[in-house]
C-alpha positions as CSV (number, residue, x, y, z in Angstrom):
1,X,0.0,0.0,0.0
2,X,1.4,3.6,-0.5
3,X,2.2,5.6,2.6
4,X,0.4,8.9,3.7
5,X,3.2,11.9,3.5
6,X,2.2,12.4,7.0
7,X,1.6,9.3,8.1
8,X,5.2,9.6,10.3
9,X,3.4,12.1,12.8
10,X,0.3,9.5,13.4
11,X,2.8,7.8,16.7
12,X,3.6,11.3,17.8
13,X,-0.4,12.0,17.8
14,X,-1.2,8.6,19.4
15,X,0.8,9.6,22.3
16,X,-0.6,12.5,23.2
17,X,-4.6,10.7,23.0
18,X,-5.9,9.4,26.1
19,X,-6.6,5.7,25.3
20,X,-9.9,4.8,23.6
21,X,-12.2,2.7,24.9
22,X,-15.3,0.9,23.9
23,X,-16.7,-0.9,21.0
24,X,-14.4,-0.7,18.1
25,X,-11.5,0.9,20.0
26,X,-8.5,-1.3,18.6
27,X,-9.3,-2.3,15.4
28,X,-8.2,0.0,12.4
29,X,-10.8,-1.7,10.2
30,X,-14.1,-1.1,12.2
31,X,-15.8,2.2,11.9
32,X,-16.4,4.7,14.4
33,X,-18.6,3.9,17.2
34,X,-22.0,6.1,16.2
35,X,-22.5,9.6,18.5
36,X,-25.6,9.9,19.9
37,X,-27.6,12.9,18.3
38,X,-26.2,16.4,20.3
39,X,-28.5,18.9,17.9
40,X,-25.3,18.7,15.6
41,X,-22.5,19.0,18.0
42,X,-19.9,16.5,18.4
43,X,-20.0,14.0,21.7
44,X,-18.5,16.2,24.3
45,X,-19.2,19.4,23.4
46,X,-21.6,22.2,23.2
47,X,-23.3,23.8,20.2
48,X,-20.8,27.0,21.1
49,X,-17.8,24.9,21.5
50,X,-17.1,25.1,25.0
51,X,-14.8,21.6,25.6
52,X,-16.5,18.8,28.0
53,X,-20.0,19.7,28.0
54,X,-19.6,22.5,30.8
55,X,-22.1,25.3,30.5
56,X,-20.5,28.5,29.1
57,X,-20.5,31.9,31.5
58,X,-23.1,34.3,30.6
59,X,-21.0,36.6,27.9
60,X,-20.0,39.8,29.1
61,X,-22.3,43.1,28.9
62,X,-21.3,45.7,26.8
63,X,-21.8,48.1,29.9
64,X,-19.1,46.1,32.3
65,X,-16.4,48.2,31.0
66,X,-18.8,51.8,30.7
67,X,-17.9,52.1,34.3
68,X,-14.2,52.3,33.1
69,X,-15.4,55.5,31.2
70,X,-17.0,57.3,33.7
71,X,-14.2,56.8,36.6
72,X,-11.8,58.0,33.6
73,X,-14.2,61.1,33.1
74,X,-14.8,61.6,37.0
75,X,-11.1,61.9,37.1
76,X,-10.6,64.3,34.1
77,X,-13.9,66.6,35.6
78,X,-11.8,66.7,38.9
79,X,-8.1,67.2,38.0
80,X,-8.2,68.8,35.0
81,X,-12.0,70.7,34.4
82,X,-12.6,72.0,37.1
83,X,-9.7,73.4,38.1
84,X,-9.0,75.1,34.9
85,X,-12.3,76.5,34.9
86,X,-12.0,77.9,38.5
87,X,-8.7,79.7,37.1
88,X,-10.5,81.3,34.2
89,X,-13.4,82.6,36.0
90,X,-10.5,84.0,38.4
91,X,-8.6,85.4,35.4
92,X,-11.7,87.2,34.0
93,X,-12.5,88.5,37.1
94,X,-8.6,90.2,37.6
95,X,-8.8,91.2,34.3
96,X,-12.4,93.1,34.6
97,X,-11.6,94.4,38.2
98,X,-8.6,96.4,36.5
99,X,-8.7,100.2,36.9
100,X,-7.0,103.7,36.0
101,X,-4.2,103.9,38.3
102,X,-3.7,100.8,38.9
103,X,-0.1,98.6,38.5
104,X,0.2,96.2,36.6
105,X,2.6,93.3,35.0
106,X,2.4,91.8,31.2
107,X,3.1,88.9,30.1
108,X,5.9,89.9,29.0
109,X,7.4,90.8,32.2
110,X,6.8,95.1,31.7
111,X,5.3,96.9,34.6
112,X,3.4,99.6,34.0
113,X,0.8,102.2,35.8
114,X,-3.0,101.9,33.9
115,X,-3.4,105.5,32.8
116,X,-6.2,104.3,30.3
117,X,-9.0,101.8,29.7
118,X,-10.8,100.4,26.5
119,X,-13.0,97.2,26.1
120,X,-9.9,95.5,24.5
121,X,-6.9,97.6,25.3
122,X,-5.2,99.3,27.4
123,X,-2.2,102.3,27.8
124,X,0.3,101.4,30.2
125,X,3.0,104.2,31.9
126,X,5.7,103.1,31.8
127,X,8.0,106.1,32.4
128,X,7.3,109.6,31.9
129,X,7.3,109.9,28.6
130,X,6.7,106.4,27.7
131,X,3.3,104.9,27.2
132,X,2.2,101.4,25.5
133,X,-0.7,100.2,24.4
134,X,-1.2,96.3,25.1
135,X,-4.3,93.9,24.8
136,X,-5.7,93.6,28.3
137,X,-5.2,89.7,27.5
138,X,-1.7,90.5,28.1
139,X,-2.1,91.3,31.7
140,X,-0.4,88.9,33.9
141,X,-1.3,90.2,37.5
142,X,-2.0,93.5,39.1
143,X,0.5,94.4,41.1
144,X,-0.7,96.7,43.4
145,X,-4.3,98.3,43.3
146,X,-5.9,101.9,43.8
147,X,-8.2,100.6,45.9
148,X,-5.8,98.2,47.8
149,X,-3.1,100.8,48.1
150,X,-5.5,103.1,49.8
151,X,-7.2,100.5,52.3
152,X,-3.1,99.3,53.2
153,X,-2.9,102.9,53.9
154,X,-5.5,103.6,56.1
155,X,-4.5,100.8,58.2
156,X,-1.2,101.8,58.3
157,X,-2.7,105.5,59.6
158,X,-5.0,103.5,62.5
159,X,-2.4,101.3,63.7
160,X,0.0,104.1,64.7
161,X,-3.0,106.0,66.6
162,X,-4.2,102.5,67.9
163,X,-0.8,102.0,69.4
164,X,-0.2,105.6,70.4
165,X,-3.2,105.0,72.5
């Protein structure tokens, strides 16, 4: 008889089989014992093809990892959103609580006195002579107030009579 190509593998595979039992076990020339009737399946399986009969876990719900999401977006919403949002209601606040008189720093690191305001803009002194005029986006901080330098000095004119006293 010829020879399969791949018939030197078949003691490798026999090997590795647990032994067969049953009617028509040992002899080549007997068929295949019949399976009894699994809806289509082979003997010692399910229909999905979970191995040895054993009920398969429900599968998984497309909302078990949706709560990955939402920690991941609580997170973002607390470390990141918020925050930054807090800062630029602070900056617009600075920014429209700026007044003639008023000193101030740029971004760019001039300081200059407020001597006028627009809606957009406005004209820094810088020296005598010297005025600029720089978007009121540029402002970094205010670096002393009218109205601050005005209450610092009244309470530096009580606390001399208070302690005089």
């Amino acid at each position: 008889m010829h020879e399969a190509p791949f018939d030197f593998l078949l003691p490798a595979l026999q090997q590795d089989l647990p032994p067969a039992t049953g009617p028509g076990s040992g002899s080549p020339g007997e068929p295949p014992p019949a399976a009894a009737p699994s809806g289509g399946a082979a003997a010692g399986t399910q229909a999905d093809g979970a191995p040895g009969g054993a009920p398969n876990p429900d599968p998984p719900s497309p909302f078990s990892s949706l709560w990955i999401f939402g920690v991941l977006f609580l997170f973002m919403w607390l470390f990141v959103i918020r925050p930054e949002r807090k800062r630029q209601k602070e900056r617009a606040a600075m920014l429209g609580a700026i007044q003639k008189g008023d000193q101030v720093v740029t971004t760019g690191g001039i300081h200059g006195t407020v001597a006028r305001l627009d809606d957009q803009t406005l004209t820094l002194k810088v020296d005598d002579q010297v005025r600029l005029k720089v978007d009121r986006n540029a402002i970094a901080r205010i670096a002393s107030s009218k109205e601050k330098g005005s209450e610092a000095g009244a309470a530096k004119e009580k606390a001399p009579a208070a302690a005089a006293s």
